[in-house]
Backbone as a ProteinNet text record, in pm:
[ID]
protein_1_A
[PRIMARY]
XXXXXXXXXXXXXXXXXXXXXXXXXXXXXXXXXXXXXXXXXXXXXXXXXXXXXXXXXXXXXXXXXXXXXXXXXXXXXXXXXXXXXXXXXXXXXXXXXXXXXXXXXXXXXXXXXXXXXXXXXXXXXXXXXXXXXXXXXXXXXXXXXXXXXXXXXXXXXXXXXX
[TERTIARY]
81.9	0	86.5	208.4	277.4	386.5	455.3	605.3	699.6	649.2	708.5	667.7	735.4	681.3	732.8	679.9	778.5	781.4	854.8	878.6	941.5	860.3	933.1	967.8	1105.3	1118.8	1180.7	1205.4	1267.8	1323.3	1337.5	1455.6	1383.3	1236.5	1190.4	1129.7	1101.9	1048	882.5	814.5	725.7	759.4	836.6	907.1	971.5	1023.5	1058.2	967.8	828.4	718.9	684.7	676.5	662.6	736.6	893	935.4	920.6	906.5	837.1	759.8	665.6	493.8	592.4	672.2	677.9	806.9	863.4	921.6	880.6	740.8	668.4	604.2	553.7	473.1	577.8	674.6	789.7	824	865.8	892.3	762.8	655.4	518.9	502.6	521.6	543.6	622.8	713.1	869.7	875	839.1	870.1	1005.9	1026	1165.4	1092.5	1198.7	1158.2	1231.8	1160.4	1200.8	1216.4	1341.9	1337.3	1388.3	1247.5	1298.3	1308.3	1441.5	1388.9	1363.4	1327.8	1281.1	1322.2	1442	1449.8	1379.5	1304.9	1151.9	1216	1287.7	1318.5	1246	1115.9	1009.3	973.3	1075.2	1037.8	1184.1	1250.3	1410	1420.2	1323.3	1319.4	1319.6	1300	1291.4	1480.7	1528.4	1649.2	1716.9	1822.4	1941.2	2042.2	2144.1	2272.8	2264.2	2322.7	2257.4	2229.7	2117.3	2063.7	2113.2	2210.6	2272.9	2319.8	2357.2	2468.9	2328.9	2211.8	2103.9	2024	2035.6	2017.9	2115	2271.2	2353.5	2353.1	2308.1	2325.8	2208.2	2038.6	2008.6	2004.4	2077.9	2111.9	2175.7	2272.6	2350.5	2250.6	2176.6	2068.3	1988.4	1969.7	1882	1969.4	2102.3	2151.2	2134.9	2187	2182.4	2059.7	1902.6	1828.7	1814.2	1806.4	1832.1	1869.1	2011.4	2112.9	2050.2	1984.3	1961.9	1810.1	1756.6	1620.2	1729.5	1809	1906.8	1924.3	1996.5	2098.2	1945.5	1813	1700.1	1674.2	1663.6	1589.9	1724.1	1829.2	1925.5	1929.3	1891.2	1910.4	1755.1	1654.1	1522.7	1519.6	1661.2	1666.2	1547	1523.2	1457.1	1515.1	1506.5	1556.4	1521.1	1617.2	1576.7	1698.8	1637.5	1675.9	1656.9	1760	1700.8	1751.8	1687.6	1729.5	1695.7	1782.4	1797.4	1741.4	1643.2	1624.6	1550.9	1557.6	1530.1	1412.5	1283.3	1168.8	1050.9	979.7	820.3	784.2	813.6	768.9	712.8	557.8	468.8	463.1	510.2	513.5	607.3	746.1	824.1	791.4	732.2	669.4	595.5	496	386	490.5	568.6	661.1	736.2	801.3	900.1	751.4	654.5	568.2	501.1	499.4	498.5	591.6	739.6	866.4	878.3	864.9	908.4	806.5	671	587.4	554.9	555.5	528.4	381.3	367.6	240.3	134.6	246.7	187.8	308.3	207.1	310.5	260.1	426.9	341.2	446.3	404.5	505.2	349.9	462.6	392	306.3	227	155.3	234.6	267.7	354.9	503.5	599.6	729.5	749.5	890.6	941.2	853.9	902.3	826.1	828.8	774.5	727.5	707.7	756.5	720.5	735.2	865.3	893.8	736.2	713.8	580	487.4	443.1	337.7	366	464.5	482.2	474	581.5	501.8	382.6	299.1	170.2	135.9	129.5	92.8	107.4	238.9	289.9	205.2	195.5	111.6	23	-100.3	-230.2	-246	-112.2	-138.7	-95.5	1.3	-5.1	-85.7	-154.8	-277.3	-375.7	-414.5	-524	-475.8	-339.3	-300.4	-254.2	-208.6	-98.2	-224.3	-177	-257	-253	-161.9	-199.4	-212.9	-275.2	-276.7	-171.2	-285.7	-141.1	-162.7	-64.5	-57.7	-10	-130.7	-21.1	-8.8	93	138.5	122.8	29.8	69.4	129	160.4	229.4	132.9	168.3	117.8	171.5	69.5	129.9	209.7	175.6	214.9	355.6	371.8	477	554.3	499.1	576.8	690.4	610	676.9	594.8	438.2	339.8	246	167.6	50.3	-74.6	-145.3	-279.6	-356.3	-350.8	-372.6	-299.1	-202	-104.1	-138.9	-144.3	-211.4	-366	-476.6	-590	-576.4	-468.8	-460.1	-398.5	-342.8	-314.4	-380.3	-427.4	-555.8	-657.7	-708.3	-752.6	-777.1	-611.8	-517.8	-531.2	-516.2	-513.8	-675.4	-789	-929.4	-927	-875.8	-935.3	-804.1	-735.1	-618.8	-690.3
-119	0	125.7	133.7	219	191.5	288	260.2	330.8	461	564.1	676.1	644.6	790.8	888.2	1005.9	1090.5	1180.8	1211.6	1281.8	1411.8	1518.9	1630.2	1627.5	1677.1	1723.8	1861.8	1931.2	2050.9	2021	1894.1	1841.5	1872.7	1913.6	1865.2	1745.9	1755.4	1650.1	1585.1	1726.6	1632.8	1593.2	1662.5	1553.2	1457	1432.3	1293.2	1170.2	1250.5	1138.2	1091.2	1181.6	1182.9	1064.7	1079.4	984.8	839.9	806.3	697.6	653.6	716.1	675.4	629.2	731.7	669.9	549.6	552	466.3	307.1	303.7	223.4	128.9	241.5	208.8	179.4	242	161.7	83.7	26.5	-116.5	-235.2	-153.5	-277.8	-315.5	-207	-226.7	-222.8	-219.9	-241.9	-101.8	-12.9	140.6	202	267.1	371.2	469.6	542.1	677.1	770.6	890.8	996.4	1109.9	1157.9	1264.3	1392.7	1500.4	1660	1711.9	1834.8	1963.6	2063.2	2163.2	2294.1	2403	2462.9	2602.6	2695.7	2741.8	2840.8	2967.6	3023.6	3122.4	3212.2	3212.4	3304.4	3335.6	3336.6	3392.5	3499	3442.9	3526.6	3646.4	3711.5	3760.3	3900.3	3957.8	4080.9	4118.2	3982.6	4025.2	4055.2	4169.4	4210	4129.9	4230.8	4156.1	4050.3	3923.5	3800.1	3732.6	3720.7	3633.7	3531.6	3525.4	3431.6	3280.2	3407.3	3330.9	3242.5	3315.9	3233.2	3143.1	3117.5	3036	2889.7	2970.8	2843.1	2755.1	2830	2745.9	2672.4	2714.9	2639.2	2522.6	2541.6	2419.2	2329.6	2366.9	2308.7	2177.3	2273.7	2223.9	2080.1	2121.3	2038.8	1933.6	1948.1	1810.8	1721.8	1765.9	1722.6	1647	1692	1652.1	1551.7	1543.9	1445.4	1353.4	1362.1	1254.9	1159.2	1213.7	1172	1042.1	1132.1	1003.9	846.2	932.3	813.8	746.7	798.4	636.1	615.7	651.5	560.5	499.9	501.5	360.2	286.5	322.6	199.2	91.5	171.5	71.5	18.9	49.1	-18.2	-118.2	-124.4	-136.6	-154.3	9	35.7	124.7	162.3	231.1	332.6	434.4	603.9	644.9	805.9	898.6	1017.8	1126.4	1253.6	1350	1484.6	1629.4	1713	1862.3	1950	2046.3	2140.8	2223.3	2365.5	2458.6	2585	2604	2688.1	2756.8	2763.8	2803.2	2783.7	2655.7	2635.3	2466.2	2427.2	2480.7	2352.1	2318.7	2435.6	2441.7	2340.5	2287.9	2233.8	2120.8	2127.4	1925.7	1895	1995.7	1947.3	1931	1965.5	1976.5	1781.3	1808.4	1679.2	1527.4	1568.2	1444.3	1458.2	1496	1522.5	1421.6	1492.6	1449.6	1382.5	1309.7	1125.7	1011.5	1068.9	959.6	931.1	1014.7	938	919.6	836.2	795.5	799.9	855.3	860	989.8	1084.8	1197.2	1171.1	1189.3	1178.8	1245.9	1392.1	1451.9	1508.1	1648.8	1626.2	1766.2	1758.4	1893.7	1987.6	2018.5	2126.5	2079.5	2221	2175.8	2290.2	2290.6	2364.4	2472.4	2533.8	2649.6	2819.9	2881.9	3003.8	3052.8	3093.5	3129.5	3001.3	2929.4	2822.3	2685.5	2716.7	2610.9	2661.7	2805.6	2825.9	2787	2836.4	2807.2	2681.9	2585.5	2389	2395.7	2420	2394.1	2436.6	2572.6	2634.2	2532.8	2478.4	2434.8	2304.4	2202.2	2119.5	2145.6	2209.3	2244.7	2268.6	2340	2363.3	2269.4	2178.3	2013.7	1937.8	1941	1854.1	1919.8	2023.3	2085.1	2048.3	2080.5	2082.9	1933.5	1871	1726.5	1638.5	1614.6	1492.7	1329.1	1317.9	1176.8	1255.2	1090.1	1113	1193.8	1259.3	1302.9	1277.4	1132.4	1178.2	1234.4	1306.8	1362.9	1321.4	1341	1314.5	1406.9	1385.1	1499.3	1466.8	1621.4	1581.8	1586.6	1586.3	1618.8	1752.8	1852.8	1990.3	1979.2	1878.1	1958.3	1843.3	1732.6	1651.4	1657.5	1660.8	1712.2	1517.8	1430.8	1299.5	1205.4	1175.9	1113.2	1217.1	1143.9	1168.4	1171.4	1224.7	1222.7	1050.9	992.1	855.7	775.6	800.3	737.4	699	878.9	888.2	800.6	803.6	774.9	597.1	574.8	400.3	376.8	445.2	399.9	424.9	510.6	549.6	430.2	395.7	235.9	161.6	100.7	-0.9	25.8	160.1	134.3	120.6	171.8	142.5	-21.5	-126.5	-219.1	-318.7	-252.4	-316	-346.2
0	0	0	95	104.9	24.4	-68.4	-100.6	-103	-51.9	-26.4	59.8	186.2	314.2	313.2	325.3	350.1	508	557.3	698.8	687.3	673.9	680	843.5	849.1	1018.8	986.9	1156.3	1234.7	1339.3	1351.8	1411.8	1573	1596.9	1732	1783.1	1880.1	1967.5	1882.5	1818.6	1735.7	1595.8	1543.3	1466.1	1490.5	1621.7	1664	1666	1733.1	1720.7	1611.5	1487.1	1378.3	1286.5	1345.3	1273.3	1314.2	1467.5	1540	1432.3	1446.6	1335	1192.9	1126.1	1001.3	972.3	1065.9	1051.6	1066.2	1175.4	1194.4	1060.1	1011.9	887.3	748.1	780.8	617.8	684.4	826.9	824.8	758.9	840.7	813	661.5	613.7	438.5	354	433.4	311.2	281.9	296.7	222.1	231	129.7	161.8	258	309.1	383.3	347.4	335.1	261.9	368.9	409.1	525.4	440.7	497.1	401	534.6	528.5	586.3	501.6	536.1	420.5	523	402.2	504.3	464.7	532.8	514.4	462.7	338.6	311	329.2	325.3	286.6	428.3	542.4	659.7	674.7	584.3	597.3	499.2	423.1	311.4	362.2	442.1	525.7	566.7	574.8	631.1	486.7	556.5	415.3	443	521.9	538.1	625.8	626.5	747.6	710.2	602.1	555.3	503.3	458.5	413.9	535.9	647.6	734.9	816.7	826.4	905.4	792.4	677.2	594.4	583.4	621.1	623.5	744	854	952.9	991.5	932.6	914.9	837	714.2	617.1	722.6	781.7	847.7	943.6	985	1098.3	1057.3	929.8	866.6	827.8	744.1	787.7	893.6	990.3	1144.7	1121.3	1118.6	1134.1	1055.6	932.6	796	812.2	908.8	894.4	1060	1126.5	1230.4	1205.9	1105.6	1050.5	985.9	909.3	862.4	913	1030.7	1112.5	1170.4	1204.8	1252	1164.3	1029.6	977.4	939.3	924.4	946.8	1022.5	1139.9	1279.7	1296.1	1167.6	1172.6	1040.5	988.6	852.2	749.4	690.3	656.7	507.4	446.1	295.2	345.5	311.7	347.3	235.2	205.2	146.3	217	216.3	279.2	162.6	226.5	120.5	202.2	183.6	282.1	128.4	153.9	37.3	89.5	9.2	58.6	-16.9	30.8	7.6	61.6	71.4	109.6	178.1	280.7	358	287.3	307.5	239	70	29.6	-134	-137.5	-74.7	-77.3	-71.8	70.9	91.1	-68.3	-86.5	-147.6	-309.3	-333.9	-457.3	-500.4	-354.8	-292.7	-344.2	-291.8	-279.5	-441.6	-532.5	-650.7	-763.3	-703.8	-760.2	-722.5	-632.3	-586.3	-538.7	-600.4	-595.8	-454	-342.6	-244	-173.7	-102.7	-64.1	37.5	136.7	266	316.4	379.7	447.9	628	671.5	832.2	924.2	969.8	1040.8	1140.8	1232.3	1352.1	1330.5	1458.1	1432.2	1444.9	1591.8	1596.1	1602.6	1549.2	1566.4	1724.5	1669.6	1850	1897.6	2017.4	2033.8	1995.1	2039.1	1986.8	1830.7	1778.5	1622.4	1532.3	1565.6	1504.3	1519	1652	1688.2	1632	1594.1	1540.1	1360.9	1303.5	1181.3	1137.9	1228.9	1206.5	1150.2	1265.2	1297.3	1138	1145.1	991.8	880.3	862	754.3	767	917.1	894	802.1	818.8	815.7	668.4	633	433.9	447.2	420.3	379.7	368.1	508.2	489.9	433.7	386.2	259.9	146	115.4	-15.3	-78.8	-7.3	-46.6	-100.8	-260.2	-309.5	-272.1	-102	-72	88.6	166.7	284.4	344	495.6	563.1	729.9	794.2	881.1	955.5	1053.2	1199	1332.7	1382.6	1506.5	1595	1654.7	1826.9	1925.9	2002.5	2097.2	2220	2347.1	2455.2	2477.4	2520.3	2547.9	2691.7	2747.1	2930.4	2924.7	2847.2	2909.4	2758.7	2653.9	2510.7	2496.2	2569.4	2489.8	2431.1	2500.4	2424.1	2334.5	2206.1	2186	2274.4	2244	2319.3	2311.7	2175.2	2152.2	2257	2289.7	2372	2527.3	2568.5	2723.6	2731.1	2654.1	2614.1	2632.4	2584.3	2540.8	2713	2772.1	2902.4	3025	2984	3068.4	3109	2950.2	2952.8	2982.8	2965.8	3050.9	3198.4	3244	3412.1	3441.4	3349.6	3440.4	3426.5	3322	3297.7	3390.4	3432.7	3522.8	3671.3
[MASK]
++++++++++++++++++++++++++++++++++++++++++++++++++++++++++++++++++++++++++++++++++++++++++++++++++++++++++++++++++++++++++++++++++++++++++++++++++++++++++++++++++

């Protein structure tokens, strides 16, 4: 069903969950996994001089992050590819899942906090309007930021039926 996932991350904690979930699902189906970051130029466009140097270091960043989905589906042995690319998040995702056929998108709602957490979120939200395949998402828990809400819910459960 699946043969190609893709995981945009920002290298937070709900993109961590995020990649949990998709790594889950290219093992269950044999899928490659496809890890993007997108450096959101179109939030840097105001800056003159600088811009460059806060563009490189997020490139930089986004390796890091890239390379970090990597060694996870290695050690899930799983097929992965990553790409570090600059523009418009979601224009980007929605571009990436175009150009490589993929099938299933599954990153998180929000990424880190303050502007960066609201922009995730954003970028979620056009993905999932715009992207011509599924999209899932991953939440986090706001107050403990390591489970989903599905998560707490499923143990909750477990302790009434314990």
């Amino acid at each position: 069903m699946y043969d190609d996932i893709l995981v945009p991350t920002d290298g937070s904690k709900a993109a961590e969950r995020a990649i949990e979930h998709a790594l889950d699902i290219a093992e269950t189906y044999g899928a490659t996994l496809h890890a993007l970051y997108v450096v959101d130029t179109s939030i840097y466009t105001s800056l003159d001089a600088g811009a460059d140097v806060v563009i490189d270091a997020l490139e930089r960043e986004g390796d890091v992050a890239t390379k970090h989905i990597l060694d996870a589906a290695e050690d899930a042995g799983v097929d992965a590819d990553a790409e570090v690319t600059t523009g418009t998040a979601y224009r980007s995702i929605r571009d990436y899942i175009e150009s490589h056929d993929i099938d299933l998108v599954v990153m998180g709602t929000h990424g880190r906090t303050g502007l960066s957490h609201y922009l995730l979120g954003s970028v979620t939200e056009r993905v999932v309007r715009t992207s011509p395949v599924p999209v899932l998402t991953v939440r986090m828990d706001e107050e403990t930021g390591d489970e989903d809400e599905t998560d707490e819910m499923a143990d909750a459960e477990d302790a009434e039926t314990a």
